[in-house]
N, C-alpha and C positions, 0 to 999 in steps of 0.2 A: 309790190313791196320794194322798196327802195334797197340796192345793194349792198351798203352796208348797216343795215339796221342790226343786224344778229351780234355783229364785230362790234358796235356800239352798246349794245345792252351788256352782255353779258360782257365784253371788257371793262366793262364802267363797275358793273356789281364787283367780277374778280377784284379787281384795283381797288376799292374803298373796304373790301374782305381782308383784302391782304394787308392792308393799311392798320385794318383793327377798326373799323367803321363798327358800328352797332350793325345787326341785321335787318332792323327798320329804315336805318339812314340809308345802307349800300343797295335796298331795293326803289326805295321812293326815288335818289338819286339819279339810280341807273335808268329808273321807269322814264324819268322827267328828262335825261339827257337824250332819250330814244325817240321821245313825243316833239321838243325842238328839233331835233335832226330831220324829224319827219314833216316839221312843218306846223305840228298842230299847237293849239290853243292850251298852254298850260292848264286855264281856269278847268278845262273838263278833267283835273284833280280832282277838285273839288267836290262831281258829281257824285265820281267812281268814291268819293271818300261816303258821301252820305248812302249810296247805295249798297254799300258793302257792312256796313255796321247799323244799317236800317230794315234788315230781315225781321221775320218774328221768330224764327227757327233758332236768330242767334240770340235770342232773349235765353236761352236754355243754358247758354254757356254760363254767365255770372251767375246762374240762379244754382248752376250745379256745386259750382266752387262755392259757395256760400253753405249751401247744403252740408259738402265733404268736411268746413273748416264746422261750423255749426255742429257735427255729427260728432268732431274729433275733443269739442270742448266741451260736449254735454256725459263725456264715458260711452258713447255707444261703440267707437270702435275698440277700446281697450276693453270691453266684453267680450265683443268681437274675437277680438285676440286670446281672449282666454278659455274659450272655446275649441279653439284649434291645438292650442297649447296641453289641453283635456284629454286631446288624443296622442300623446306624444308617446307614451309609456316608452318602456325599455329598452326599445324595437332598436336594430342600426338603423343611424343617424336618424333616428323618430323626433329630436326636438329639433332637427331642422329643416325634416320636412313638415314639422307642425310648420316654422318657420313659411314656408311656400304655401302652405293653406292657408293659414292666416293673411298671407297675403293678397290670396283669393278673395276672400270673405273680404278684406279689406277696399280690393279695388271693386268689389262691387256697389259701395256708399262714395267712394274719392272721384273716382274720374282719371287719376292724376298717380305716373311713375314715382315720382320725389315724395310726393305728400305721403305714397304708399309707404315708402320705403322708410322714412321720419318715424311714421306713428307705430310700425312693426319694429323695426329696427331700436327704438329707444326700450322695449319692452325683453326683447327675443334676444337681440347679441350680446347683453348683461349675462342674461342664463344660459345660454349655449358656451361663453366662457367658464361660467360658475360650473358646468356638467363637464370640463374638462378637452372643449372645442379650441382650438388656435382664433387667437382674435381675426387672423386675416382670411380663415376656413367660416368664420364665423358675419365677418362683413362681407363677404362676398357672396355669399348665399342670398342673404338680404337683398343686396344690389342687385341680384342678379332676379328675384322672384319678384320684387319691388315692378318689375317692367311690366307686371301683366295685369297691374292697375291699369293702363290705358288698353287691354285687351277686352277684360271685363265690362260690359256695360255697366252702368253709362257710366260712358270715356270721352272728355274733351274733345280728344283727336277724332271717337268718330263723329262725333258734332261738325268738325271743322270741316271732315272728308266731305259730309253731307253736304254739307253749305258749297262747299268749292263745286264737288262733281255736278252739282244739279243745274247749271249752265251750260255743261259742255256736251251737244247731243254729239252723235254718233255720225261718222260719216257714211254718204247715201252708200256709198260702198263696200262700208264694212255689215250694213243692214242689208245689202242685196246678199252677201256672200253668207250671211251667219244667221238673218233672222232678225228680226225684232228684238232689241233687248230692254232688261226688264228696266223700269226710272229709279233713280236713287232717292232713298229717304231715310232721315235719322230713325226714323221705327225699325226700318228694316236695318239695318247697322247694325242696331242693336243687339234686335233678335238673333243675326249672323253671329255675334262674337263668342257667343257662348261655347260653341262644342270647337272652335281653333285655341280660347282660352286654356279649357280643360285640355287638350291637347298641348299644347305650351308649357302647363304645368305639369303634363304625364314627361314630357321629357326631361324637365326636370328634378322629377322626382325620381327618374330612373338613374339620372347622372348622380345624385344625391346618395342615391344607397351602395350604386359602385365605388364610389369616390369613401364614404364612410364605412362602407367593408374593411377597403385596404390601411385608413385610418384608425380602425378599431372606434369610433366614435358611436355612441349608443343614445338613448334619448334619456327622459330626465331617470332618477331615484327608483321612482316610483311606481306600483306596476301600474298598467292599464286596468282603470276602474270606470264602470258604470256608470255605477252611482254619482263619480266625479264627473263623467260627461255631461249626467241629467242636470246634475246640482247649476253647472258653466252654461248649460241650456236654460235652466229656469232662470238662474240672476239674467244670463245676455237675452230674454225675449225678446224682450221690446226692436232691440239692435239686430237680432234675428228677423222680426219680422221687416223692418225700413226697406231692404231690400224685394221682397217680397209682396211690398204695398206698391214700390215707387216703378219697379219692372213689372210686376202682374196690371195694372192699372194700362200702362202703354200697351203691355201684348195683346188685353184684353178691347182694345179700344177705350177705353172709360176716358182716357184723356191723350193728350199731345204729349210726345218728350218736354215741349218747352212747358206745359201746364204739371205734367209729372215734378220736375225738376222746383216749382212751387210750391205744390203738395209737400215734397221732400222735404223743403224749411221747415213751412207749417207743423208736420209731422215731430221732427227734431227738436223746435222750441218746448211744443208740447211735453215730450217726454223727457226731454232735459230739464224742463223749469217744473213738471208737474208730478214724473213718476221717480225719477233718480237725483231728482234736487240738486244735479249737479252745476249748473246754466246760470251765470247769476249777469248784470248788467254788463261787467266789467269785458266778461266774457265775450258777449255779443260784441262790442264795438270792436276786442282786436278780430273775430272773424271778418265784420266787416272791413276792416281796414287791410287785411289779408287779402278779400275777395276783391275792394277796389285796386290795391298794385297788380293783380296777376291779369283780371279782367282787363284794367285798362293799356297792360303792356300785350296782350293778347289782341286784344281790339286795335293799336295802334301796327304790329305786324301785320294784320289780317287788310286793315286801310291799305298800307304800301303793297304787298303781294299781292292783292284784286289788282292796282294799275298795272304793276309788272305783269302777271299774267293778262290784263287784256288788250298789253302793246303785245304778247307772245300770237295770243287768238287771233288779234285785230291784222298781223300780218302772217298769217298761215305759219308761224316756224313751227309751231307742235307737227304740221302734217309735213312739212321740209324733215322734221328729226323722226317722226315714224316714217317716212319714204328713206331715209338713211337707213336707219335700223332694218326693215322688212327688206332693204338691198343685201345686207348681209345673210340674212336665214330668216325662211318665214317655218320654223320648226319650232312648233309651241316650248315647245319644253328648253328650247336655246335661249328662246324669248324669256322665259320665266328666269331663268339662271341669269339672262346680260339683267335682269331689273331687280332682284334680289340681289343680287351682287351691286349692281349702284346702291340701291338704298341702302346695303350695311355699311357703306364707305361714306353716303352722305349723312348718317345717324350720329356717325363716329365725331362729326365737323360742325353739323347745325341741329340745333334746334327744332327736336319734330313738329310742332305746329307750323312751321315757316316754314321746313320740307315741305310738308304736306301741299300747304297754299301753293308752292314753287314750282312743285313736281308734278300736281295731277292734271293742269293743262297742259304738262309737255308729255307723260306720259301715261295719260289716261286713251287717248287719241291710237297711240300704237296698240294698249290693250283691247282697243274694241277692234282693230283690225285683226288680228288674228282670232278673235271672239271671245275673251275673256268675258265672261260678265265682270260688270261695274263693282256690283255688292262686293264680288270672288274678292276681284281687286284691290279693293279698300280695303279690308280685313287683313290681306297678303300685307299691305302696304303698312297699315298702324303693327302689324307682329313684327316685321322686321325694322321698323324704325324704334320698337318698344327696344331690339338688342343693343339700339345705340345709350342706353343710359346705364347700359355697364360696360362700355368700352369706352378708352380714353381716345382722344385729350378731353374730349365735350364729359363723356359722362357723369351725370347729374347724381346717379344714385352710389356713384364712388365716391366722390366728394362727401355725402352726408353719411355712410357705411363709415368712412375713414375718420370724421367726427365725432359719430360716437363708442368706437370700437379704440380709437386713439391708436390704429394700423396706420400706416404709409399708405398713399394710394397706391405706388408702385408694385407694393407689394400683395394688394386686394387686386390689382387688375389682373396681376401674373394668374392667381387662384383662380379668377371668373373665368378664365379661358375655357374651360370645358364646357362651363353653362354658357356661354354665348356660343360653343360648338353644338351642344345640345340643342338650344334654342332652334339655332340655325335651321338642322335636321329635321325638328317639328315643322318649320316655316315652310321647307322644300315638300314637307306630306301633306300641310294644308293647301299646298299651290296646285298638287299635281292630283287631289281628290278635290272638286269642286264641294262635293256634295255637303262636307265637312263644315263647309259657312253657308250652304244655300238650302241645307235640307229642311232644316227647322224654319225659318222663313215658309219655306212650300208647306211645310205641315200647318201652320198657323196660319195659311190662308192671304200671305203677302207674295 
């Protein structure tokens, strides 16, 4: 490795960052300034560009987002939503922890924090004002549950983690010392997110009822009825069952994530255009036109952060920055704290898919030397990047929260602070119980 190649990369990216570059420019740039320093042939851009958006694994990403937008225009998620809402009754702060189930239910059809947070949020912070909630007690709730759309499969991000990690084996060293570890795959991602989700949202549910104690906030009018959960059950079927076709289908084997995530359209057009008559042409084209800006600004990050990452690989800096780190403390649990703590600082700044691509060959390499399994780690890695979309400056679900609440974000971010302290707390008991993202995997035979 050439001397200054590290000084070179990432001073190229800081500076076009700092500049206000796009995140696609300050990576390709810095990639492409590190590959002439070093000597090499620009053209092999080129390759890394077709190799990196020529997977079949990444076929699943546009097909999910089409899924999520298709799902949101046909009614399935605003049954979704009224479902959760069914259960809110009189309870403290019951309609907003309907609010966080719903958003449950939600990120298990989206994928996606923002989209979650949109389609709950336009329904849920109207009535949590109307029951006598503070608009900014009210956006912030939102913003803040909205995060565990990417926790819930199927999630973008662990698509992305899939795709990134499945390159970077383990070094011979960290296999002599810990064992064999297990290969990553988008199934198994999957299947991991479920009981850190549910955990994510136990924490904030718990923050929820402390916080609305001291509030006096109650849920809606009306008391908790039955009959009204069966009733919000029988209209949402259909949208009850989407998720249960498109995750039993994967877990069961029957098809691929990327073949699931086709099923899902299939599925949606079906019951949008045939049982809820809600779906009509007009409809389809803006999902599509949704699904190509996101897809293709996704696919263009995902091209530049493959180079940047495999000028990182191509000159050992990942195992230079895990030989730094393990200098300092090889104590699991310091290890876990120094990398939680970066990714809520880097959540706060970039972009989680572009974290993601940036981060896991630099610090995927240190988790296998102390022994983290892969799976642990990606699950660790998308919950705590999920707390970046309600913390500022970046956060994505503040911005939309403060849109339709017509709060300051200043004043929604001040509110979220507990839930992103909450979050936090969940984040630290699913790093330090493995079991919590790996048990279910083992039970189903992955």
């Amino acid at each position: 490795m050439s001397d200054y190649v590290v000084e070179v990369l990432f001073g190229t990216f800081a500076l076009l960052m700092v500049l206000g570059a796009p995140i696609t420019v300050a990576l390709g740039v810095a990639a492409l300034a590190a590959m002439l320093y070093l000597g090499d042939n620009p053209i092999k851009m080129v390759q890394m560009a077709w190799s990196s958006v020529g997977s079949f694994p990444l076929m699943a990403l546009p097909s999910f987002i089409l899924a999520g937008a298709l799902m949101e225009a046909a009614g399935l998620s605003r049954r979704l939503i009224s479902v959760a809402e069914s259960l809110a009754g009189p309870f403290t702060g019951g309609l907003s922890a309907a609010t966080i189930v719903a958003c449950l239910f939600f990120g298990a059809i989206s994928g996606s924090g923002p989209a979650t947070t949109a389609a709950v949020g336009m329904l849920m912070i109207p009535g949590m004002i109307r029951n006598g909630y503070s608009r900014d007690y009210a956006a912030s709730t939102t913003a803040a549950a909205g995060g565990l759309g990417i926790v819930i499969p199927p999630s973008i991000p662990m698509i992305i983690y899939g795709i990134s990690a499945m390159g970077i084996a383990p070094d011979p060293a960290a296999v002599e010392a810990h064992g064999q570890f297990q290969s990553v795959s988008i199934s198994k991602m999957f299947i991991a997110g479920f009981l850190p989700g549910a955990v994510m949202a136990g924490g904030l549910l718990l923050m929820n009822y402390v916080r609305c104690k001291r509030r006096g906030y109650h849920g809606s009018s009306e008391t908790l009825s039955l009959r009204k959960f069966m009733c919000a059950c029988y209209q949402g079927f259909w949208a009850l069952l989407a998720p249960v076709v498109i995750l039993g289908g994967i877990y069961t084997g029957m098809f691929t994530p990327t073949e699931a995530a086709i099923i899902a359209i299939f599925y949606t057009l079906f019951v949008g255009i045939f049982i809820y008559r809600e779906l009509d042409l007009r409809e389809v084209f803006k999902a599509l036109e949704a699904t190509t800006w996101l897809a293709g600004r996704v696919l263009l990050v995902l091209f530049a952060a493959t180079i940047f990452g495999r000028v990182l690989i191509e000159n050992n800096i990942p195992g230079i920055i895990a030989g730094g780190i393990l200098g300092l403390t090889t104590n699991i649990y310091a290890i876990w704290a120094l990398i939680i703590g970066m990714l809520l600082i880097v959540g706060m700044f970039m972009e989680t898919l572009a974290a993601i691509m940036i981060l896991v060959p630099v610090m995927l390499p240190v988790a296998y030397m102390v022994g983290i399994d892969p799976i642990h780690f990606g699950i660790v890695m998308i919950c705590t990047l999920s707390v970046g979309f309600q913390t500022p400056p970046l956060g994505e679900n503040l911005f939309i929260a403060s849109g339709i609440s017509g709060e300051t974000i200043e004043k929604i971010s001040v509110t979220a602070l507990p839930f992103a302290i909450a979050s936090t707390a969940a984040i630290f008991v699913i790093a330090l119980f493995p079991q919590i993202a790996l048990w279910l995997p083992a039970l189903l035979g992955y």
